[in-house]
C-alpha positions in Angstrom: 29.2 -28.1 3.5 26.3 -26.1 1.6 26.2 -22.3 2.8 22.4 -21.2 2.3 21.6 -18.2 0.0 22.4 -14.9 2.0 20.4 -12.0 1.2 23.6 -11.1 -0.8 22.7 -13.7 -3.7 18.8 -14.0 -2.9 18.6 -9.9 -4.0 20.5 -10.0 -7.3 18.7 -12.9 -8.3 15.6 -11.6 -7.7 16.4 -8.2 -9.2 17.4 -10.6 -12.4 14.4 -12.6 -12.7 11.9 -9.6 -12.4 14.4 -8.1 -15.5 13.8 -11.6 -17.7 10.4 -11.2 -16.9 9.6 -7.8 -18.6 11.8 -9.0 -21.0 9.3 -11.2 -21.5 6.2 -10.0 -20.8 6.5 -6.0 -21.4 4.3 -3.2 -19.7 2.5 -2.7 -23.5 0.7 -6.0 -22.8 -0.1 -4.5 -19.4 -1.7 -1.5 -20.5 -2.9 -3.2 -23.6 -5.0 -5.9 -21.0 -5.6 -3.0 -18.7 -7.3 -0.8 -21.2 -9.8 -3.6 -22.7 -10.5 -4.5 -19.1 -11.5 -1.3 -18.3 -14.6 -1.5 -20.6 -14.2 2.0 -23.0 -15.6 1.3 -26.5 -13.6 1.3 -29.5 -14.6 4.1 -31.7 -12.5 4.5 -34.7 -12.1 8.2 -35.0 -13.0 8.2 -38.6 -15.5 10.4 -40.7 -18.2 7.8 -39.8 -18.3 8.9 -36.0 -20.5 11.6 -35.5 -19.4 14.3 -32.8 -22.6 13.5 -30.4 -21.6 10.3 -30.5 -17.9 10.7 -29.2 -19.9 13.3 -26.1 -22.0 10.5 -25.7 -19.2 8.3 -25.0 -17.3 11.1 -22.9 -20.5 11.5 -21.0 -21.2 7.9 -20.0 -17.4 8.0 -19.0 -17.6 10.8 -16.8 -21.0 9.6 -15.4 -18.8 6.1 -15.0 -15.8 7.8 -13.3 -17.9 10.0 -10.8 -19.4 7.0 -9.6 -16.2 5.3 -8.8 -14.9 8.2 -7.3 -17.6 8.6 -5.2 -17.2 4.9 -4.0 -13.8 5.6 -3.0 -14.4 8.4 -1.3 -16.8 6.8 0.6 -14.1 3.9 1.3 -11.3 6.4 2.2 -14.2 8.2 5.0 -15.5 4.9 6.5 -11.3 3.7 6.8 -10.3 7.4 8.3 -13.5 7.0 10.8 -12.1 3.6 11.8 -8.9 4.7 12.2 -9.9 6.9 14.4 -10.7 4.7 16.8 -7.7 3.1 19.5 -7.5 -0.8 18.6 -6.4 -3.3 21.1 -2.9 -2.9 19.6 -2.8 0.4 20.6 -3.8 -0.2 24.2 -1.5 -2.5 24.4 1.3 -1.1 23.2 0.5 1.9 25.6 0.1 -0.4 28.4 3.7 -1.5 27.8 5.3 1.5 27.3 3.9 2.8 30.4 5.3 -0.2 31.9 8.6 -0.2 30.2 9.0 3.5 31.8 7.7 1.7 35.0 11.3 -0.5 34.7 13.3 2.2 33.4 12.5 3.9 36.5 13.0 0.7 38.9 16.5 0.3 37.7 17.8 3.6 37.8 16.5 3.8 41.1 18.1 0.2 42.2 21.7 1.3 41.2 21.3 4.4 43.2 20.8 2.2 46.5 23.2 -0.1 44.7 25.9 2.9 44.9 24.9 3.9 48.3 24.7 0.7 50.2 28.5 0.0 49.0 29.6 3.6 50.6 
C-alpha cells in the first residue's frame, strides 16, 4: 500500500528543488533583469561623459524616485485609512466571542446546579 508524502519528505524536497534552481538560474540574472527593467541609462563613465550630464541623469532619477515614493505614500495612507475601519470579519468575530463567553458562562453555571442538585 502507497503511503502519501508527509510533510516530512514534501519539505526536504522542496528545500532541494529551490537549491537546483539557483543553481541554475543565479540571483546575478536577477538583478541583471532587474536593473535593465528599471529603465536607468547606460552611461559609460568615460572621458566622453560630461559632469552635467551624469547630474542630469541623477536629477531625472531623483525627480523619478520622488514620484514613486509619493505614490506609495499615498497607497500606504489610503490602506491605513481603510484599515481603520471595522470589516464584517471583525463584527463577526466580536459577535462570537461575545457569545463564546455567553457559553463559557452557561456551563460553569450548569455544573454548579449540576453539583448542587446531587447534594
Amino acid at each position: 500500500m502507497k503511503t502519501p508524502l508527509s510533510i516530512c519528505t514534501i519539505l526536504p524536497l522542496s528545500f532541494l528543488l529551490s537549491f537546483f534552481l539557483m543553481m541554475i538560474y543565479p540571483a546575478s540574472v536577477y538583478s541583471q533583469d532587474r536593473a535593465s527593467s528599471i529603465g536607468t541609462e547606460d552611461i559609460a563613465l568615460s572621458e566622453n561623459v560630461s559632469c552635467s550630464d551624469l547630474i542630469e541623469l541623477l536629477t531625472r532619477q531623483q525627480q523619478n524616485t520622488s514620484r514613486d515614493l509619493r505614490l506609495i505614500k499615498r497607497d500606504i495612507a489610503a490602506l491605513n485609512q481603510k484599515l481603520e475601519k471595522p470589516g464584517i470579519k471583525d463584527i463577526v468575530a466580536g459577535v462570537g466571542f461575545i457569545l463564546g463567553l455567553f457559553g463559557i458562562g452557561a456551563l460553569i453555571i450548569s455544573r454548579g446546579n449540576k453539583k448542587d442538585s446531587k447534594r
